[in-house]
C-alpha positions in Angstrom: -91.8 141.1 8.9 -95.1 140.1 10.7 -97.6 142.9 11.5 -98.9 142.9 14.3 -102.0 145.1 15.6 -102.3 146.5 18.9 -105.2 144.2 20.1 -102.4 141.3 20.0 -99.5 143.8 21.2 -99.3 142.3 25.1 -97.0 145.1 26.4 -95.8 148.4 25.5 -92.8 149.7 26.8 -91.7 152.9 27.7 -88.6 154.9 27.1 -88.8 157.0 30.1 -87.2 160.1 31.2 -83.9 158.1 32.4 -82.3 154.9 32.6 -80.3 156.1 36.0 -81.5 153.9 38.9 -80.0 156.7 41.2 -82.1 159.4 38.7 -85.5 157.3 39.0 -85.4 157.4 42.7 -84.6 161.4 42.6 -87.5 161.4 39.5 -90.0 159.4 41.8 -89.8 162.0 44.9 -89.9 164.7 42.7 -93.2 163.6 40.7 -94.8 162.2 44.1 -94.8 166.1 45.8 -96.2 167.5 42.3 -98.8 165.0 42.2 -99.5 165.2 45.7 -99.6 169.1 45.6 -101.5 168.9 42.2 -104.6 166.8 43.8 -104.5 168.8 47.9 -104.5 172.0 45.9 -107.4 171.0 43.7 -109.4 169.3 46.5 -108.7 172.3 48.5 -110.4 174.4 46.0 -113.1 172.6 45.8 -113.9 172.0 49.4 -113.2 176.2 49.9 -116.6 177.0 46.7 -119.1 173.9 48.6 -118.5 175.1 52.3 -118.5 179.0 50.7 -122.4 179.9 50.1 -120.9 183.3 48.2 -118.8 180.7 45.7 -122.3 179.2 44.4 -122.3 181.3 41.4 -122.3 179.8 38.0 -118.1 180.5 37.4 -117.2 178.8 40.8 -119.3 175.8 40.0 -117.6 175.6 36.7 -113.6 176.2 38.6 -114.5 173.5 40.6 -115.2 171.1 37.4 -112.1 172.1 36.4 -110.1 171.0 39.6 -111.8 168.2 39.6 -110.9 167.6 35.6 -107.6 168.4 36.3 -107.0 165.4 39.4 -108.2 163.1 36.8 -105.8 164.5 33.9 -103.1 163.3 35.8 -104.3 160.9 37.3 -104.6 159.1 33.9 -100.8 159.1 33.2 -98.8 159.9 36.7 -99.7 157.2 39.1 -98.6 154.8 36.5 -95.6 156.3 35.5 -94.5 156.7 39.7 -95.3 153.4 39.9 -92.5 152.5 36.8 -90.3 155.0 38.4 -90.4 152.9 41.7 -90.2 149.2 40.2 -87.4 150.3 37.8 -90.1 149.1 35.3 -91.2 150.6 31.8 -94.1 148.4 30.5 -97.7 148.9 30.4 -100.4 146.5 29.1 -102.5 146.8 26.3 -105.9 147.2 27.6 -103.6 149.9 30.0 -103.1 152.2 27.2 -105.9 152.3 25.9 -107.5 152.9 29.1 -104.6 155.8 29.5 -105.2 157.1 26.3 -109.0 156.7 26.5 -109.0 159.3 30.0 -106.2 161.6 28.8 -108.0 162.5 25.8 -111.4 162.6 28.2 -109.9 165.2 31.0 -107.9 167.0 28.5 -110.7 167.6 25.8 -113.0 168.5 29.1 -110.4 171.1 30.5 -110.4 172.9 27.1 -114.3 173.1 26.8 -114.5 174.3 30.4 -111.8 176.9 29.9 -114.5 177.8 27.0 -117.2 177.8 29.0 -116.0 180.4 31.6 -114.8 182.6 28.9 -118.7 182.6 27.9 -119.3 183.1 31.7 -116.8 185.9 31.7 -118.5 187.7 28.7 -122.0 187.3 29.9 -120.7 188.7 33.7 -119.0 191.8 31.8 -120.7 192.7 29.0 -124.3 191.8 30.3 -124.3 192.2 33.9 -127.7 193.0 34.6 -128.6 189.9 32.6 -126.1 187.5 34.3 -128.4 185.9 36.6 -130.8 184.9 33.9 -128.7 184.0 31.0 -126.2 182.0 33.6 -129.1 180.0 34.9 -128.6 176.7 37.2 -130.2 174.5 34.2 -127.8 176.3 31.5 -125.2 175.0 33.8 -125.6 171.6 34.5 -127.2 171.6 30.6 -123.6 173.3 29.6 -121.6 170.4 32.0 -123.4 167.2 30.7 -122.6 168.7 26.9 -119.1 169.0 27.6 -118.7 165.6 29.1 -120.5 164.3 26.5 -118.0 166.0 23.8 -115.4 164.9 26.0 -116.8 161.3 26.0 -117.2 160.9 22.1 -113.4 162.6 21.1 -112.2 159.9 23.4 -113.9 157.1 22.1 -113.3 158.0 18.7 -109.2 158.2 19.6 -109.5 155.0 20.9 -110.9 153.3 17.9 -108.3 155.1 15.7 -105.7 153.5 18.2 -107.2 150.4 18.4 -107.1 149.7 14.6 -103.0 150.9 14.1 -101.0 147.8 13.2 -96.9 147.9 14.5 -94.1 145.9 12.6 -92.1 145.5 15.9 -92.5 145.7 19.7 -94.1 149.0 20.8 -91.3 151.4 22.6 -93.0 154.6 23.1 -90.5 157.6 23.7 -92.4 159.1 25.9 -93.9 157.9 29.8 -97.4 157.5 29.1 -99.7 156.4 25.6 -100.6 159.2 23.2 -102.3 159.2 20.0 -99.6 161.2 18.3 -96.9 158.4 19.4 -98.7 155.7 18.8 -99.3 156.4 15.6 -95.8 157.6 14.8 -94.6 154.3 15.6 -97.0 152.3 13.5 -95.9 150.8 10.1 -99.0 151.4 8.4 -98.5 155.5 9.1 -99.3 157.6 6.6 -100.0 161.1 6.0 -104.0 160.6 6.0 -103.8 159.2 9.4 -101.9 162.1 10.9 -104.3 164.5 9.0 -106.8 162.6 11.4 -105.2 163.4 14.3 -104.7 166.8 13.2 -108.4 167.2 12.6 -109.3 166.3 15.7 -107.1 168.4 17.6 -108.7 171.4 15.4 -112.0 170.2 16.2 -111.7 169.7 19.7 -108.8 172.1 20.8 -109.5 174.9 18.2 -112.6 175.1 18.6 -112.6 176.2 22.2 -109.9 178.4 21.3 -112.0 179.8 18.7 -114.3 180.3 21.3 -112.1 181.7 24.3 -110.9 184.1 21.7 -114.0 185.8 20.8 -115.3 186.0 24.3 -112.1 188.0 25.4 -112.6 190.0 22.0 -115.8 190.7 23.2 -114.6 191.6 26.4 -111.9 193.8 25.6 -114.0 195.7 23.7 -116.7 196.3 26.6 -113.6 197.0 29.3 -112.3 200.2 26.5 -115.8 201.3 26.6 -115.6 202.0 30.2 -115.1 206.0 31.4 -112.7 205.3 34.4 -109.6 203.4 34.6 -111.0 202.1 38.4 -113.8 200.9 36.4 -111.2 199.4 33.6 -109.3 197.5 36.0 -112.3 196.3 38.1 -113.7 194.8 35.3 -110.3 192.9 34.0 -109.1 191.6 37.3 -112.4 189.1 37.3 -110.7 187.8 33.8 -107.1 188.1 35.3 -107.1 184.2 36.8 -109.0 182.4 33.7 -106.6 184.4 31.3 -103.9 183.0 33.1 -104.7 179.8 33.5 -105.5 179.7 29.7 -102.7 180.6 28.5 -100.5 178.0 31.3 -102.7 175.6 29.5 -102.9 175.8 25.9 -99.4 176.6 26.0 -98.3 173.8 27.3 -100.7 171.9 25.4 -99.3 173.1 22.1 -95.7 172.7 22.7 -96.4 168.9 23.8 -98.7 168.5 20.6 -95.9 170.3 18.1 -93.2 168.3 20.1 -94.6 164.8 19.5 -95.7 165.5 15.8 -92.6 167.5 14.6 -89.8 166.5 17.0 -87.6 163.1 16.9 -85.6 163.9 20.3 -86.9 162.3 23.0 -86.1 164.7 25.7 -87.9 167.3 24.1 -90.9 165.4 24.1 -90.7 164.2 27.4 -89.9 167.6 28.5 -93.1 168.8 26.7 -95.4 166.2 28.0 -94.4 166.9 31.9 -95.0 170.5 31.5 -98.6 169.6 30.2 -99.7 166.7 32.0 -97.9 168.0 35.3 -96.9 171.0 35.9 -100.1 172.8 34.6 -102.4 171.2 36.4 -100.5 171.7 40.1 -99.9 175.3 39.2 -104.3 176.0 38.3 -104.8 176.4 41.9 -102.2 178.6 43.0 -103.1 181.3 40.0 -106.6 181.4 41.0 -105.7 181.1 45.3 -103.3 183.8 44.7 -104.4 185.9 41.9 -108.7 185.8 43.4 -110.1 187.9 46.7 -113.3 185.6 46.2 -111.3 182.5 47.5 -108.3 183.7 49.4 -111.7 184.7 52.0 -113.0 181.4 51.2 -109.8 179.8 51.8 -109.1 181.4 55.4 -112.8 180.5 55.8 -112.4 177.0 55.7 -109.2 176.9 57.4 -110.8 178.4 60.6 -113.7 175.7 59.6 -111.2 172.7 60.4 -109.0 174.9 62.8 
């Protein structure tokens, strides 16, 4: 049987969540309004901390990176998938995946640093207040941003070579609506076990070690919040965490039931089920934890509707 590596692979094709004409159409509306609500709701935050002058603190500037990561996490996998849904289509190009798994890895790895970040931002805020100012400078900042997209930038590039160089006995059907490393590399003849250790490595690298990170600040933070005498002071001090906690664990809980599904599992549904509460639902839902569960920019929020009122 002739090998075949994915430089000469001209299409890919996609299992997709249904074969249903009647189901696609259903599927299509459904995914527009997410993806729709996913990128007003992120804008929206975004516009509410640059028209806010008492949002230009070192946190907001890093939420609205993270909107902003988060329209281009989907972006990298939804419009193409809508536009499969619509054309009853299920194929994607070559030098389409890669380019899909080249900004999926990108956003994603960015999201986890940020989340990192503002755990840091978090710990510094609580535990050295009277420092904050200082150690939270604008240089840190933008220093700490052009790191992370840097990090970003290098796991992505480094999937994409590792993609680029897996060799496939047949055509390419990905169970799934969008190109992953994990799938990719499941459907490859020349898969072996070093390979997924690869993979595996990388998401401990790059997804553990924010973890790592996010854990230790909150550690850190606990630890400081018991230290406190009243319970007014107590909650004060944990409702500033109370939207990044949340958000975190939306996140890396979806992110670790799509990683363990597309490893472990060999039902399709399951995956697919996985992947749309990652690359989907988390990202719509970012902005309604922190509109909903943050004083700072429900004011900033009203502010900006009497703005454009």
């Amino acid at each position: 049987m002739e090998t075949k590596n994915l430089t000469r692979v001209l299409e890919i094709l996609f299992l997709g969540l249904t074969n249903d004409p009647e189901l696609q159409s259903v599927l299509f509306g459904l995914f527009l309004s997410m993806y729709l609500i996913t990128v007003l709701g992120n804008l929206i935050i975004i516009l509410a901390i640059r028209f806010d002058p008492h949002l230009h603190t070192p946190m907001y500037f890093f939420l609205s990176i993270l909107s902003l990561a988060d329209i281009g996490f989907s972006s990298s996998t939804i419009p193409k998938m809508l536009t499969n849904l619509w054309t009853h289509l299920k194929s994607i190009s070559y030098a389409g995946c890669l380019t899909q798994v080249a900004l999926f890895i990108w956003f994603g790895c960015l999201d986890s640093l940020l989340l990192a970040v503002m755990a840091y931002d978090r710990l510094v805020a609580i535990c050295q207040p009277l420092h904050y100012t200082l150690i939270m400078n604008p240089r840190l900042c933008v220093s700490l941003l052009l790191l992370l997209l840097f990090i970003g930038l290098l796991d992505s590039l480094a999937q994409c070579l590792m993609v680029s160089q897996f060799n496939f006995c047949t055509d390419v059907e990905i169970p799934s609506f969008f190109c992953n490393t994990p799938q990719l590399l499941k459907l490859s003849c020349d898969y072996t076990s070093t390979k997924n250790i690869f993979i595996f490595l990388f998401a401990i690298v790059f997804g553990g070690l924010p973890v790592s990170g996010i854990l230790y600040s909150y550690a850190r933070i606990v630890s400081s919040i018991l230290g406190i005498p009243s319970a007014s002071g107590k909650y004060k001090a944990f409702s500033t965490c109370g939207s990044h906690l949340s958000v975190v664990c939306l996140f890396y809980g979806t992110a670790i039931g799509a990683y363990c599904s597309s490893i472990i599992s060999d039902a399709n549904r399951k995956v697919m089920v996985a992947s749309v509460m990652y690359t989907m639902v988390t990202p719509m839902l970012n902005p309604f934890v922190y509109s909903l569960r943050n004083r700072d920019i429900k004011r900033a929020l009203k502010k900006l509707v009497s703005m454009t009122a």
